[in-house]
N, C-alpha and C positions, 0 to 999 in steps of 0.2 A: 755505670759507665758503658755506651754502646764499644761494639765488638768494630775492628779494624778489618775493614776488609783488604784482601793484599790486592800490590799494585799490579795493574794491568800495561799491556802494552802501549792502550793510548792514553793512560796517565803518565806514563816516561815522555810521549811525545807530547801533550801538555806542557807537562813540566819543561821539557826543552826548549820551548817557546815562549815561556815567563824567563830565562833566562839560567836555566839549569846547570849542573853543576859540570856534564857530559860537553867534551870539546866538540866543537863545530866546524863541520870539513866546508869549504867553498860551496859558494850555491851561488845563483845568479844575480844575488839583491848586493852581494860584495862585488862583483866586477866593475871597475871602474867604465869612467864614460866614453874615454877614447875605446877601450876594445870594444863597447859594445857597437859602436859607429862603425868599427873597422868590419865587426864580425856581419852587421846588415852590407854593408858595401862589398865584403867579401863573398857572401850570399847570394847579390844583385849580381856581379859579375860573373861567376859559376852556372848560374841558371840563364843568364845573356848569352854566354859563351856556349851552351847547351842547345838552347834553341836556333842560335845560328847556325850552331853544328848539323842541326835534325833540318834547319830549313836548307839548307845547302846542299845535301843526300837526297833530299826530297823533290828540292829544285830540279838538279842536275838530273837525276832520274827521270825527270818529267821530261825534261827538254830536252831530248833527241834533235829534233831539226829545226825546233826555235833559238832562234839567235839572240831575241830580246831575255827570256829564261836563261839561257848559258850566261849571260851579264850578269842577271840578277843571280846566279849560283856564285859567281865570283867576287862580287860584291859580296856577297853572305861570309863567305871564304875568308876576305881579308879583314873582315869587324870580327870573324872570329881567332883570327890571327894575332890583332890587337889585342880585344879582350882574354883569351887566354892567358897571356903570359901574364897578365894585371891580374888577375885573379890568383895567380900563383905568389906575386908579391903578397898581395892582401893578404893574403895565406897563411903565408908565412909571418907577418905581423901581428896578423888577429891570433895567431897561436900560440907567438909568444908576449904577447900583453894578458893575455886573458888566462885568469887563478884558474878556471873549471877548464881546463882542455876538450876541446871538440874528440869527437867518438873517432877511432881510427878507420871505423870504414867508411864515415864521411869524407874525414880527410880523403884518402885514398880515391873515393869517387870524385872529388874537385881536385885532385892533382891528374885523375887519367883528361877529366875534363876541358882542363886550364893545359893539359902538355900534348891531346892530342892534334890539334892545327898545326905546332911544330915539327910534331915528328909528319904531321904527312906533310910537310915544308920541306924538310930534310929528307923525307921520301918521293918527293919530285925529283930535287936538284941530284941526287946519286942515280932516278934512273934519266939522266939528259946524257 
């Protein structure tokens, strides 16, 4: 009779994948299909609201005494105004449909992302 050799670690994770005896935490192949639409859409908006943010500083910095740049800085300004707070919805839905929770420092980085066009909204209107 040949000799058993003992189990290895990628024999457990084999076995895990024929359907093993060890319970199975959330992964991504379990999240249904609205969170994962919510969580791409979530994603779209955060990185929209991102780059309007970075073209808007960018803008505005350039344009000292151009008039058609100060437009387009303001322009920039109010899509990121819009999309901010949309992305803070999405947010907030894609996190709570979705079994695997997003990492806390992501989150964190799309709520400074999605809440900073308001607070400098609300940082206008207090210095008028």
């Amino acid at each position: 009779m040949p000799k058993r050799r003992p189990k290895r670690a990628s024999d457990e994770r084999r076995d895990n994948k024929r359907g093993g005896s060890k319970p199975r935490s959330a992964t991504v192949a379990d999240e249904r299909r609205t969170a994962e639409i919510l969580t791409i859409a979530w994603m779209l908006a955060v990185f929209t609201a991102l780059a309007l943010e970075i073209g808007c500083i960018s803008v505005s910095a350039l344009s000292q005494q151009h008039e058609p740049l100060k437009l387009l800085a303001r322009y920039l300004f109010f899509a990121a105004v819009v999309i901010g707070p949309l992305s803070l919805v999405l947010g907030y839905f894609a996190n709570r449909l979705r079994k695997l929770k997003a990492p806390r420092g992501l989150v964190f980085f799309c709520t400074v992302v999605g809440a900073a066009p308001l607070v400098l909204v609300l940082l206008m209107f207090l210095a008028r």
